[in-house]
LOVOMAR-883700 format. One record per atom (N, C-alpha, C, O): x, y, z; residue in three letters. Coordinates in steps of 0.001 Angstrom, whole numbers, plus 500000, padded with zeros to 6 digits. Layout:
// residues N
XYZALA ...
//
This chain:
// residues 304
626239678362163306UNK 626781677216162584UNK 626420677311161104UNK 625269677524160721UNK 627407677151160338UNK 626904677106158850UNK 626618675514158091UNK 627269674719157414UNK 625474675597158567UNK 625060674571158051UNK 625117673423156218UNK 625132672235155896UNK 625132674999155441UNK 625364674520154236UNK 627045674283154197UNK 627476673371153492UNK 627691674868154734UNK 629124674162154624UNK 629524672715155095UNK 630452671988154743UNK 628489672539156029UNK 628614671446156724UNK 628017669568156019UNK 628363668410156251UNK 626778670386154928UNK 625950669203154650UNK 626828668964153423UNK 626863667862152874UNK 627820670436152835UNK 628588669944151663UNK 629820669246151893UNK 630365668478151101UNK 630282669624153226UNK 631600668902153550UNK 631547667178153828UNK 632391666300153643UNK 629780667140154494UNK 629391665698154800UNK 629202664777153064UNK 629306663564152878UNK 628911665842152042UNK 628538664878151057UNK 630082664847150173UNK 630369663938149395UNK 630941665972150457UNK 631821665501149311UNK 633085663993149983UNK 633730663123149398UNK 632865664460151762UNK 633546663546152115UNK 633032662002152115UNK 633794661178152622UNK 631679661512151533UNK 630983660869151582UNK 631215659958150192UNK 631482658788149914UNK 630969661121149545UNK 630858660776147710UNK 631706659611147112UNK 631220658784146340UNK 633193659600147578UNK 633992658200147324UNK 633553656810147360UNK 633778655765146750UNK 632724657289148473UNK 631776655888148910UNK 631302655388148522UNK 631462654186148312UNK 630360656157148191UNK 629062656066147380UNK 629005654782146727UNK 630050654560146115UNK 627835653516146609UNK 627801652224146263UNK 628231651154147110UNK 628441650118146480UNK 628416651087148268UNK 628559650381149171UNK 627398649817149786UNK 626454650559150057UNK 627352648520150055UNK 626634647864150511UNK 625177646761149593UNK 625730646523148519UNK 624638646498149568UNK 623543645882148888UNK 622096645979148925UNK 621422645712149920UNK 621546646449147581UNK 620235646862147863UNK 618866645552148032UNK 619025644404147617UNK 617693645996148653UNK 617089644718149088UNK 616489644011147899UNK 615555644575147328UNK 616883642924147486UNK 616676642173146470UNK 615662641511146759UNK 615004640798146002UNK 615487641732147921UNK 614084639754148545UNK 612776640876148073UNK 611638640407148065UNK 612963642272147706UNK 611705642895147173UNK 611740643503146083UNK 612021644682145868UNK 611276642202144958UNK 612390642483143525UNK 611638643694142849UNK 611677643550141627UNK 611065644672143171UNK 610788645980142787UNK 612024646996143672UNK 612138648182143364UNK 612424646713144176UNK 613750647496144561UNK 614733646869144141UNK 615736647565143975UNK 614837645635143867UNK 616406644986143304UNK 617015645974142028UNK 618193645813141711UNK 616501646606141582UNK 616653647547140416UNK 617202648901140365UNK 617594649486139356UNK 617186649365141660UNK 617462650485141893UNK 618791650573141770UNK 619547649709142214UNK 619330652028140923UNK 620953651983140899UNK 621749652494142183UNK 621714653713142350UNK 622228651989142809UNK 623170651735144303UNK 624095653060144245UNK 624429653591145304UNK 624497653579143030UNK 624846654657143453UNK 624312656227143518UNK 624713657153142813UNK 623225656280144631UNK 622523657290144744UNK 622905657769146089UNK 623034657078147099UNK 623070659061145963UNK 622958659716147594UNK 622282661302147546UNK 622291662235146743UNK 621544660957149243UNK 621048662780148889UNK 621092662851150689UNK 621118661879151444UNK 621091664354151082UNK 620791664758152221UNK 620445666031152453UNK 620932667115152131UNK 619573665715153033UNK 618825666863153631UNK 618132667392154996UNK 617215666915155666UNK 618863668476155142UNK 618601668921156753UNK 617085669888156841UNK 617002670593155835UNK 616331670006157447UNK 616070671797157875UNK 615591671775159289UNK 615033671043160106UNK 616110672976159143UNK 615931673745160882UNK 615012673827161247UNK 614182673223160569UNK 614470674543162458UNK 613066674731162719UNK 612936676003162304UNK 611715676134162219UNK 613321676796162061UNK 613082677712161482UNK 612953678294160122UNK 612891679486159822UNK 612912676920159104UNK 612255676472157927UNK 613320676872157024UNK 613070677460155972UNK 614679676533157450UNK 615575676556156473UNK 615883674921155656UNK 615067674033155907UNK 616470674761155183UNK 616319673633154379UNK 618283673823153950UNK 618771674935153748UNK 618971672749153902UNK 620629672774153579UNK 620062671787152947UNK 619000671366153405UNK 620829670956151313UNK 620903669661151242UNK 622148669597150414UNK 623138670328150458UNK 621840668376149505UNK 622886668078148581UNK 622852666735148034UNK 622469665888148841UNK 623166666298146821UNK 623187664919146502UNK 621599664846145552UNK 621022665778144991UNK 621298663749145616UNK 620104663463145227UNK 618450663196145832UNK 617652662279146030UNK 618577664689145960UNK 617519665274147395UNK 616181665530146994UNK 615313665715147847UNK 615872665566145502UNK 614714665180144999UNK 614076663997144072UNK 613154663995143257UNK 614748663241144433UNK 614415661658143337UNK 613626660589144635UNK 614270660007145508UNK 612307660541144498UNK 611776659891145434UNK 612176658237145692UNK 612697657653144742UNK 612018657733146535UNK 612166656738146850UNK 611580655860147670UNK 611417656322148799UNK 611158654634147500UNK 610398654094148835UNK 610786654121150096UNK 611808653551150478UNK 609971654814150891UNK 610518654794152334UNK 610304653889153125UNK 610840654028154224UNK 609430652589152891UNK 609372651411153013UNK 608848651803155229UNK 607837652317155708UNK 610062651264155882UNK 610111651037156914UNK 609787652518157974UNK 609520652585159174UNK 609941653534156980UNK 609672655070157918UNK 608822655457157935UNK 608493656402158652UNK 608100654851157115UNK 606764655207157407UNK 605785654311158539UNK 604565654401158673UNK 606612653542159196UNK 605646653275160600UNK 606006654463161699UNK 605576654560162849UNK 606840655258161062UNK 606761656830161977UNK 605154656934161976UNK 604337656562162818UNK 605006657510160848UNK 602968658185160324UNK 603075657276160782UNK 604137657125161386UNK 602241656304160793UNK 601108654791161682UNK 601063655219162751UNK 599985655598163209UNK 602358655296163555UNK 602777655364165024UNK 602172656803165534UNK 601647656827166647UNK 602241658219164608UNK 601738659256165182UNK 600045659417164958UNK 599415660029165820UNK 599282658806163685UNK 598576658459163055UNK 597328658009164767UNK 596346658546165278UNK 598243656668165082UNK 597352655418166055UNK 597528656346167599UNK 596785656282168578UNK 598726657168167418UNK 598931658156169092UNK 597550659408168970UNK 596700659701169811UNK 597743659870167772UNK 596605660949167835UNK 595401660016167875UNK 594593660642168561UNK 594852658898167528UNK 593502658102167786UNK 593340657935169389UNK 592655658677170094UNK 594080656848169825UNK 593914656770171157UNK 594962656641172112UNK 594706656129173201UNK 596127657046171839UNK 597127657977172906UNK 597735656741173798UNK 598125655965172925UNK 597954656288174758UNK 598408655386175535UNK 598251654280175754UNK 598897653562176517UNK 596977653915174814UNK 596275652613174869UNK 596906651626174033UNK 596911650427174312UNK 597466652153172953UNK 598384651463171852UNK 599111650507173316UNK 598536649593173907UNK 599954650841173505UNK 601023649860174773UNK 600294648953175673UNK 600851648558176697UNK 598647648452175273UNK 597873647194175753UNK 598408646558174668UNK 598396645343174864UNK 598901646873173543UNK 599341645495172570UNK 600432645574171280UNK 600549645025170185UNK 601045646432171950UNK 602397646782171565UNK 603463646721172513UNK 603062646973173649UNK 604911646426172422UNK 605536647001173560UNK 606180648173173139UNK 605874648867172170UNK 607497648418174285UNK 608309649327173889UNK 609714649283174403UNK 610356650225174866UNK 610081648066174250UNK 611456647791174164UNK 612367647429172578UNK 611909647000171519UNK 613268647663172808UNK 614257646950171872UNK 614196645437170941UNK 614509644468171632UNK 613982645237170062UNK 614085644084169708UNK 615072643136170040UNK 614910642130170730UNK 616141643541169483UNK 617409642715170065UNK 617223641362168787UNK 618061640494169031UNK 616586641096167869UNK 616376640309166533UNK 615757640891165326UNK 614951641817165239UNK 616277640185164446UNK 615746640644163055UNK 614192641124162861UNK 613177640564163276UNK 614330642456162029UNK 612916642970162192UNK 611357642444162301UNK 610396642977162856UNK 611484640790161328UNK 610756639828160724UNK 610930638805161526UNK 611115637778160874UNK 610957638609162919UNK 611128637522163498UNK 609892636640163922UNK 608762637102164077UNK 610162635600164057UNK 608841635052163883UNK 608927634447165606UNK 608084634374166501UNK 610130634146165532UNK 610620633368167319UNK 610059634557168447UNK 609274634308169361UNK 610440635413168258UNK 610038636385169286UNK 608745636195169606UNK 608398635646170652UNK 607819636706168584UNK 606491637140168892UNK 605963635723169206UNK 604848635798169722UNK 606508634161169029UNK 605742633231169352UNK 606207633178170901UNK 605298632713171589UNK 607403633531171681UNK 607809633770172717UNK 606810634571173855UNK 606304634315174948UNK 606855635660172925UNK 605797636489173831UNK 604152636641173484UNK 603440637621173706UNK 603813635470172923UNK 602875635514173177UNK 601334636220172225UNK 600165636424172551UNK 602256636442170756UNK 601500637522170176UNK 601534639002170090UNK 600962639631169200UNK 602499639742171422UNK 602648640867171454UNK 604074641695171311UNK 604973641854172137UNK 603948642137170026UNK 605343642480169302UNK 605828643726170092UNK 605118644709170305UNK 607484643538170622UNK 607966644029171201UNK 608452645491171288UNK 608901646123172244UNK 608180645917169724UNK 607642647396169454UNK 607152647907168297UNK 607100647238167265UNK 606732649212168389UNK 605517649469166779UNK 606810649929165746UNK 606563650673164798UNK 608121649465165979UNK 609168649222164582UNK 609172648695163826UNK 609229648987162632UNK 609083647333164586UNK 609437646022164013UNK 608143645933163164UNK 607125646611163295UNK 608409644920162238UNK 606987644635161397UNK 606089643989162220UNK 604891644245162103UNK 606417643319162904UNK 604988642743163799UNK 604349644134164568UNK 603127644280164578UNK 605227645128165198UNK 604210646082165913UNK 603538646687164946UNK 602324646889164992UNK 604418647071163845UNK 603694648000162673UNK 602161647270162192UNK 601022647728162289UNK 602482646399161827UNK 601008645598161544UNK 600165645689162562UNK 599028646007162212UNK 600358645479163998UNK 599223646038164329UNK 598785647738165050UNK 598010648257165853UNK 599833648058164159UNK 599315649557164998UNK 598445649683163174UNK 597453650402163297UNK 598591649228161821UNK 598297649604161187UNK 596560648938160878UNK 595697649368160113UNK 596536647793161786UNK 595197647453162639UNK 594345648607163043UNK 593195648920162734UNK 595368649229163935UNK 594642650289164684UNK 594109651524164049UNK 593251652269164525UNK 594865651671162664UNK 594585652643162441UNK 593516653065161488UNK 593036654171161239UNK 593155651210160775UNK 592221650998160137UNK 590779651089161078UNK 589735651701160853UNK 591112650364162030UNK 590126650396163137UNK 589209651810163575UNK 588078651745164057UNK 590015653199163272UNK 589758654621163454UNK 589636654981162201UNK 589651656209162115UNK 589510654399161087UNK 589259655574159662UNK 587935654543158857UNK 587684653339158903UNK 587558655243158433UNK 586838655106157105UNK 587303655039155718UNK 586574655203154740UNK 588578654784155688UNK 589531654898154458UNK 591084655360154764UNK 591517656508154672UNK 591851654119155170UNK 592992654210156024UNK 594054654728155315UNK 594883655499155797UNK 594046654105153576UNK 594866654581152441UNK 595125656093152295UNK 596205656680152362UNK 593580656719152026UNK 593490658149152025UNK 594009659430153143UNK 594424660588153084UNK 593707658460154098UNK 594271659204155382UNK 595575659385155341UNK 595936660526155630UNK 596402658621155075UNK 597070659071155060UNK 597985659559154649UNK 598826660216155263UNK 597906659108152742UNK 598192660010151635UNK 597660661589151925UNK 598540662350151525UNK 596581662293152452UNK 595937663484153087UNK 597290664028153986UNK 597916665045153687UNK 597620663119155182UNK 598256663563156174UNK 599680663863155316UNK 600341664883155514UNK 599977663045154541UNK 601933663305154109UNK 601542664365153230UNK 602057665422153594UNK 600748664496152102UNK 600976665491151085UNK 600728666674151975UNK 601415667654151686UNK 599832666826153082UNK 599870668035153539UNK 601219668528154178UNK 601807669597154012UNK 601527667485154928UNK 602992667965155766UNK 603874668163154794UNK 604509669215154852UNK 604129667281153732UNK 605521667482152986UNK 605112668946151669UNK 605883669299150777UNK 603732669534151942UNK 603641670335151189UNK 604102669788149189UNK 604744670492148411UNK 603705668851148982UNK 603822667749147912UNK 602807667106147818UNK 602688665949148219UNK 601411668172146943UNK 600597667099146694UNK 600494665760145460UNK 599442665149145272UNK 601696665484144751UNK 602286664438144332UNK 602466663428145174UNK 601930662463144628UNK 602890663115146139UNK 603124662140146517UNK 602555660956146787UNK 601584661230147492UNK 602603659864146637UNK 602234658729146747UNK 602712657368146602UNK 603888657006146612UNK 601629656618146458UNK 602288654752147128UNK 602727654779145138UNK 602328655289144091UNK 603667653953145599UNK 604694653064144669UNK 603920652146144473UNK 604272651271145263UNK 602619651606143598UNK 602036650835143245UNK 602549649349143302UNK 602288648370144001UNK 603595649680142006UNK 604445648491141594UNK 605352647960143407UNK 605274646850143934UNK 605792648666143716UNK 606407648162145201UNK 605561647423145950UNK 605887646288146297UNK 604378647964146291UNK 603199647661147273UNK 603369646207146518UNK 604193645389146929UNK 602489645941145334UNK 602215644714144363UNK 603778643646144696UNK 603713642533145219UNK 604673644107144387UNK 606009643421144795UNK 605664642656146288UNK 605470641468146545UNK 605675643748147063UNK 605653643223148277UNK 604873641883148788UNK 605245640920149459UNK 603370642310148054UNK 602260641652148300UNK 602405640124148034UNK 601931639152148623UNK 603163640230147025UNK 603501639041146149UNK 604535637935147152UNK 604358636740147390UNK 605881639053147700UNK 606511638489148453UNK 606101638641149996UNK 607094638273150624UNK 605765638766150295UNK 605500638988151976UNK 604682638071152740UNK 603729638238153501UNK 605583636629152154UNK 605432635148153188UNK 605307635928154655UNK 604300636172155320UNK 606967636280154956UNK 606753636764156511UNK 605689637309157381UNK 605328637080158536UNK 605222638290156226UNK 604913639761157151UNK 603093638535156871UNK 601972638909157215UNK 603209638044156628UNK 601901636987156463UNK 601095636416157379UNK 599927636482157761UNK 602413635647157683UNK 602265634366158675UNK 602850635398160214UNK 602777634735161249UNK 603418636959160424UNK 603165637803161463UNK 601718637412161920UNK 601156636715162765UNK 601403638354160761UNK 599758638749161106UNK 598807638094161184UNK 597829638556161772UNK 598768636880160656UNK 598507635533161032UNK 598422634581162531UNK 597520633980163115UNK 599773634801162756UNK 599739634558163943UNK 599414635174165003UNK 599327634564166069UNK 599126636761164884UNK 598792637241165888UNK 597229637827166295UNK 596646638334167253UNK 596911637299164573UNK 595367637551164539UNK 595003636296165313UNK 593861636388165762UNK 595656635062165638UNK 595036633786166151UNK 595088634209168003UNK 594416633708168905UNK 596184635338168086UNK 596218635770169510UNK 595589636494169580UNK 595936637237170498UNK 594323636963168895UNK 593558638177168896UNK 593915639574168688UNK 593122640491168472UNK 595188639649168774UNK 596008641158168409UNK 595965641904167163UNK 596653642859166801UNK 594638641028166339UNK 594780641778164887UNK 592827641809165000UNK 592062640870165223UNK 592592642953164798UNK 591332643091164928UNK 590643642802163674UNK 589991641759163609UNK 590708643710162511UNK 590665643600161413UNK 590915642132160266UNK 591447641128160741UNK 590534642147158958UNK 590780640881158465UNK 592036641004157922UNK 592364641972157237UNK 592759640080158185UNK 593949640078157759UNK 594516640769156377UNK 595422641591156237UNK 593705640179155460UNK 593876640600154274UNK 594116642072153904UNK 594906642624153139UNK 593326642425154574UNK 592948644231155007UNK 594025644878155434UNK 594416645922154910UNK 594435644469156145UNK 595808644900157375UNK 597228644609156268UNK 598109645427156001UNK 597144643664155928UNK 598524643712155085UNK 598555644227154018UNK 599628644513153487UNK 597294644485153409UNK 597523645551151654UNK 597359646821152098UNK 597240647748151298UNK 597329647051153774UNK 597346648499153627UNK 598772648629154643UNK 598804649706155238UNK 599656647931154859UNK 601111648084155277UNK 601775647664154426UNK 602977647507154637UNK 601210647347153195UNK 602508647515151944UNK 602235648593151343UNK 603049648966150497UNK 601205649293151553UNK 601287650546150342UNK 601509651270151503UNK 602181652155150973UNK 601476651556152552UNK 602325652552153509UNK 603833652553153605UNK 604635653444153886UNK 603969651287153285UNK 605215650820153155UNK 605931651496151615UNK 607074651939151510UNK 605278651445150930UNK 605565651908149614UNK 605772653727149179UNK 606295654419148306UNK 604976653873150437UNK 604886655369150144UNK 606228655897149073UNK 607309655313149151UNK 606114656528148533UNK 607699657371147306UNK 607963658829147549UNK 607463659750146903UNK 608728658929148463UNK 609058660255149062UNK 610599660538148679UNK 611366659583148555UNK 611015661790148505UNK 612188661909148392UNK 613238662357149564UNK 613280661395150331UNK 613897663140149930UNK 615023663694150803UNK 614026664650151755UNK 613715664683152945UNK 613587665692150091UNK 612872667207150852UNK 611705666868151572UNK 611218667484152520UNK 611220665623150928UNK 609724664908150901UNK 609718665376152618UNK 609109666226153268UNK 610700664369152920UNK 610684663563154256UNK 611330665076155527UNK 610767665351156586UNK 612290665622155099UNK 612589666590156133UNK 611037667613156458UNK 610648668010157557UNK 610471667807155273UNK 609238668606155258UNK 608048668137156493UNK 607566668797157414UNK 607796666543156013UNK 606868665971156769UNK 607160665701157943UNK 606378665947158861UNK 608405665114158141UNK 609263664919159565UNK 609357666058160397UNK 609649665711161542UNK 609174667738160229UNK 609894668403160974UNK 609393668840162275UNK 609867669668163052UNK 607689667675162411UNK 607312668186163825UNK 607951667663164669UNK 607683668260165712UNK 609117666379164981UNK 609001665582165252UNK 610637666206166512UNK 610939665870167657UNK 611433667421165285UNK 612538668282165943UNK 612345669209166685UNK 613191669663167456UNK 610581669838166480UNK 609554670684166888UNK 609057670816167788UNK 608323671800167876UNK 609206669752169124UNK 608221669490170307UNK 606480669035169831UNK 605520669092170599UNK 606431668529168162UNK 604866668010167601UNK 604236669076166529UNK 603315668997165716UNK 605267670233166946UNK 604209671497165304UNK 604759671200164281UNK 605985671122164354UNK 604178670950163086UNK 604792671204161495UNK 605763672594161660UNK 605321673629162159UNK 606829672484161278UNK 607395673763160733UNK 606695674760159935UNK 606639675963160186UNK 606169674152158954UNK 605381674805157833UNK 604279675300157920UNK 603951676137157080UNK 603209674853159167UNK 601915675400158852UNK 601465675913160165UNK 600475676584160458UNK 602351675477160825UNK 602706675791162458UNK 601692674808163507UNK 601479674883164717UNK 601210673911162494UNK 599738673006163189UNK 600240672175164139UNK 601014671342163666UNK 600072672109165313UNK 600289670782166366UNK 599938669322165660UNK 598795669061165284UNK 600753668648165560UNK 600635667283164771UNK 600536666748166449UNK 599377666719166863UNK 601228666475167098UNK 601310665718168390UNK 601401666629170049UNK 601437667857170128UNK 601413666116170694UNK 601265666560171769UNK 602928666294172207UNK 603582665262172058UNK 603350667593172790UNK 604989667839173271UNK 605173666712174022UNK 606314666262174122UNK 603974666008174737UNK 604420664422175665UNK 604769663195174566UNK 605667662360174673UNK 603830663331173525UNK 603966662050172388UNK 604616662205171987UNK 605367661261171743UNK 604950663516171539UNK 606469663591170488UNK 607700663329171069UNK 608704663201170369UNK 607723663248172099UNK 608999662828173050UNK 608808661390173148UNK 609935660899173221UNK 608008660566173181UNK 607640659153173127UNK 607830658791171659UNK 608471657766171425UNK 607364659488170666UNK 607673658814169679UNK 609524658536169327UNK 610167657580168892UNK 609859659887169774UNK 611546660275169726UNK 612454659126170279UNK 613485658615169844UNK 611527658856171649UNK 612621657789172460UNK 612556656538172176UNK 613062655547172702UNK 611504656765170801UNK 611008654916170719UNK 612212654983169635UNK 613018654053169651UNK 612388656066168664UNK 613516655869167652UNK 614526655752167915UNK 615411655351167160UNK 614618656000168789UNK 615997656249169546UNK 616703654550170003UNK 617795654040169751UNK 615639654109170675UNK 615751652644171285UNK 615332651584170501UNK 615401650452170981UNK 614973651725169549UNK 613675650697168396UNK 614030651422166773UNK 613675650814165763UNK 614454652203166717UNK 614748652868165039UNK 615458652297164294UNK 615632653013163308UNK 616090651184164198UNK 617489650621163429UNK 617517649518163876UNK 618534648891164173UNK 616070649055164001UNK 616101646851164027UNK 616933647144164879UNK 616957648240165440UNK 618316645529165257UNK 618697645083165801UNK 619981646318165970UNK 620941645900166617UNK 620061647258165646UNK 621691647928165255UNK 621224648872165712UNK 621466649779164916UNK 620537649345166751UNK 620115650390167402UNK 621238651374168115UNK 621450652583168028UNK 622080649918169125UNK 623392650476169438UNK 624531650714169178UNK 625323651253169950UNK 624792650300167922UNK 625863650355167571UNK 624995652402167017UNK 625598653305167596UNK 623935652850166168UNK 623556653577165861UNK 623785654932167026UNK 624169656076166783UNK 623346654243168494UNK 623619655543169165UNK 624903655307169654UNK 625319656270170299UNK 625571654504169589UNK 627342654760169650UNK 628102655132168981UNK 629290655106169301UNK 627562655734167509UNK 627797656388166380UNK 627408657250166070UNK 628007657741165113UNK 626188658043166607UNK 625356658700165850UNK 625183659670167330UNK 625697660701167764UNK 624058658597167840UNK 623984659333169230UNK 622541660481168805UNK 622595661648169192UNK 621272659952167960UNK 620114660989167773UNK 618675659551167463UNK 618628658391167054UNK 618045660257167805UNK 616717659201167586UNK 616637658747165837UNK 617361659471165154UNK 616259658216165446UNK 616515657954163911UNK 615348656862163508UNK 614881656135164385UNK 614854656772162003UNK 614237655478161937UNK 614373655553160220UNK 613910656494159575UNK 615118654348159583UNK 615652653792158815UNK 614798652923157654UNK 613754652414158061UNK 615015652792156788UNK 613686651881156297UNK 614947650915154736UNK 615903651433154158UNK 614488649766154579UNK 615015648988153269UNK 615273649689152441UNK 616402649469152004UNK 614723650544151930UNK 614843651429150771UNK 616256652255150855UNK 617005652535149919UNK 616345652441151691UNK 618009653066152071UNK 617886654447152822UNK 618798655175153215UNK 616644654604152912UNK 616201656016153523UNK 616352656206155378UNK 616005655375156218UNK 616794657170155548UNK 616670656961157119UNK 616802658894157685UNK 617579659843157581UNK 615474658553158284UNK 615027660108159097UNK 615682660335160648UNK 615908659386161399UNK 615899661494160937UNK 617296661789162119UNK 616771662786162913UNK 616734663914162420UNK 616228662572164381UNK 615671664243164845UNK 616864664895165461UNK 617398664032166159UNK 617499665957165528UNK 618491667007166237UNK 616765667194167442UNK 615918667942166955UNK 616528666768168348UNK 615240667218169146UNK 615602668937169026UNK 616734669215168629UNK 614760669947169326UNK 614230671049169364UNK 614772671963168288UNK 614329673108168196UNK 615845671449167347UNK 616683672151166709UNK 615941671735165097UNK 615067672405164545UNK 616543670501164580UNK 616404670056162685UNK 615871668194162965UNK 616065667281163767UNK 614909668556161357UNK 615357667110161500UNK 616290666973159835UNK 616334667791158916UNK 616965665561159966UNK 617990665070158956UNK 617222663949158389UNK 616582663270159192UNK 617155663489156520UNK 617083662666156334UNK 618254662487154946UNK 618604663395154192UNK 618641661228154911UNK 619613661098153972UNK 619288659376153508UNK 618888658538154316UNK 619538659125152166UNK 619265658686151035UNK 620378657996150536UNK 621394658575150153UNK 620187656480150523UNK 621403655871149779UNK 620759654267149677UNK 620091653871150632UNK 620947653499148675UNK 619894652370149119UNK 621151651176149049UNK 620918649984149250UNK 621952651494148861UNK 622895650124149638UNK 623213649770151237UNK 623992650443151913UNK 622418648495151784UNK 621998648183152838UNK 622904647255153310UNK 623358646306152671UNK 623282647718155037UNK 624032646788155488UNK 623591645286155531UNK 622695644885154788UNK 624259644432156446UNK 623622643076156636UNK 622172642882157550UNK 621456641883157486UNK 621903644178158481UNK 620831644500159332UNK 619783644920158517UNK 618619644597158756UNK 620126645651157522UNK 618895646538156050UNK 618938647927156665UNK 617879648554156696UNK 620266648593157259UNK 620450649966157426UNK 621200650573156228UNK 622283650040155983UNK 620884651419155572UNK 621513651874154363UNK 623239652601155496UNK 623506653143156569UNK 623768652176154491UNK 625832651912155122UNK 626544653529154708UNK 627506654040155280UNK 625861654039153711UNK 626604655426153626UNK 625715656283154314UNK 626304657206154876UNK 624000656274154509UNK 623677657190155187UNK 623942657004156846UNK 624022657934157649UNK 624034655860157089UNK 624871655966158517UNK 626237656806158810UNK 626485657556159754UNK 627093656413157625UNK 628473657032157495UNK 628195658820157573UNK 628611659610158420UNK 627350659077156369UNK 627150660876156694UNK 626565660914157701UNK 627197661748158348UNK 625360660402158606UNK 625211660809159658UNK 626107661172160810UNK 625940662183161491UNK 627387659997161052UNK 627952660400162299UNK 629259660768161623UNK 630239660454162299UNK 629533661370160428UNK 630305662637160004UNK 629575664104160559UNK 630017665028161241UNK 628426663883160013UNK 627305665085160464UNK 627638665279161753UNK 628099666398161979UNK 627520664274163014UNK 627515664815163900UNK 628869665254164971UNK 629007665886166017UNK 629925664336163797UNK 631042664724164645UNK 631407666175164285UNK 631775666891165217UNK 631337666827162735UNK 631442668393162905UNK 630316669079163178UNK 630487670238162801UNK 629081668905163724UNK 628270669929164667UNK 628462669401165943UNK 628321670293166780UNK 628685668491166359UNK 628399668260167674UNK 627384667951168342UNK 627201668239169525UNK 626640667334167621UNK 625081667827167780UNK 623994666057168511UNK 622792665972168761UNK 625212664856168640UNK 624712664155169380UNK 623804664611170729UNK 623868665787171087UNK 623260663996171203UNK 622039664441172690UNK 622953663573173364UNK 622548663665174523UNK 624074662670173386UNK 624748662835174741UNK 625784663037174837UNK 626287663163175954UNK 
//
């Protein structure tokens, strides 16, 4: 398959588009961003790399980075996470507050911002410096020791993040937040903030197409059982409430973030991430959905 014909045919048929949809304003350090940006980028497992567009201009990855948390809290203690996480579907807005008072305190998966907060509990709970960890873990994978938190974003957030507040709030009163609150939420906005670009993310992502090895350094990040758990959680939980319409379109595990960014595994083959920050009404960026299931209608490359 020629792949570079393919990621150019996905971006020029794309390019018309380009500026569709609305970027997230409720986090007025992104309200700024110019809407007409696009980039994509594939690589194989065999450490090829196709892209196109605007594949090195970093960007907050905001929401993809509860991928890291999620592999981060699996390499700490492995199965135990699912005493206070679930692993179903949301089926409501990422920020819901009705749900988690429904069930009780225990957020219905480590996507949504309520699971993320407390897997990012957990992960404080296992480090001595939760920030560092895992600025350590991305610059190594993405081979980019540049990279880092979006200060000004994190600070944005902090400022706005009534919701993600009164989450963690409430679930610290259900005991589900170990840590002091305060703690737990300035370190899921600067995870949240992380500033990665296209290459950033295919680099760091590619254990994930891998059965758990980095492409690059050949290191086991996860165990071939977790990495299939993390896969099926994207798959079912990656795209908030629009999960299905995602695999009735797309048809690949995926996980999406405000910023407009959204990471794609081909399992044993590539992973895909592509770049556009105009966001549907769900907060799925609207053209990188569009190149995705262009992508997959000329490879073929859906898993069903």
């Amino acid at each position: 398959m020629d792949l570079k014909r393919v990621v150019n045919s996905v971006y020029n048929e794309i390019k018309p588009s380009i500026g569709k949809g609305k970027v997230a304003d409720y986090i007025p350090a992104l309200a700024n961003i110019p809407i007409n940006k696009f980039g994509i980028a594939v690589k194989t497992n065999d450490g090829n790399i196709y892209s196109a567009g605007d594949i090195n201009e970093p960007f907050s990855i905001q929401s993809i980075s509860k991928v890291l948390l999620l592999t981060l809290a699996m390499d700490f203690i492995g199965d135990d996470i699912w005493n206070r996480v679930g692993r179903e579907p949301s089926g409501n807005p990422f920020n819901s507050l009705v749900q988690l008072e429904r069930e009780n305190g225990i957020p219905r998966n480590p996507f949504i911002n309520a699971g993320s907060l407390v897997i990012t509990d957990m992960v404080i709970s296992h480090s001595n410096d939760a920030k560092k960890l895992l600025l350590d873990f991305v610059r190594n994978l993405s081979n980019n020791p540049s990279v880092n938190y979006d200060f000004e974003v994190a600070q944005s957030e902090k400022e706005h993040g009534f919701r993600n507040a009164a989450l963690a709030n409430f679930m610290k009163s259900y005991g589900n937040i170990e840590n002091q609150v305060e703690l737990v939420l300035d370190y899921y906005f600067h995870h949240c903030s992380l500033s990665m670009s296209c290459i950033d993310l295919v680099n760091t992502f590619s254990y994930l197409a891998n059965s758990g090895i980095d492409v690059n350094s050949g290191k086991r990040i996860l165990s071939k059982e977790l990495n299939q758990r993390v896969n099926s959680l994207m798959l079912t939980c990656g795209l908030y409430d629009a999960v299905g319409d995602f695999a009735y379109r797309v048809g690949l595990p995926a996980k999406s973030g405000v910023g407009g960014g959204i990471i794609t595994v081909v399992p044993n083959e590539m992973i895909i991430a592509v770049w556009s920050p105009g966001l549907d009404k769900v907060g799925n960026s609207v053209i990188g959905i569009d190149a995705l299931e262009k992508f997959v209608k000329l490879t073929n490359k859906s898993i069903f």
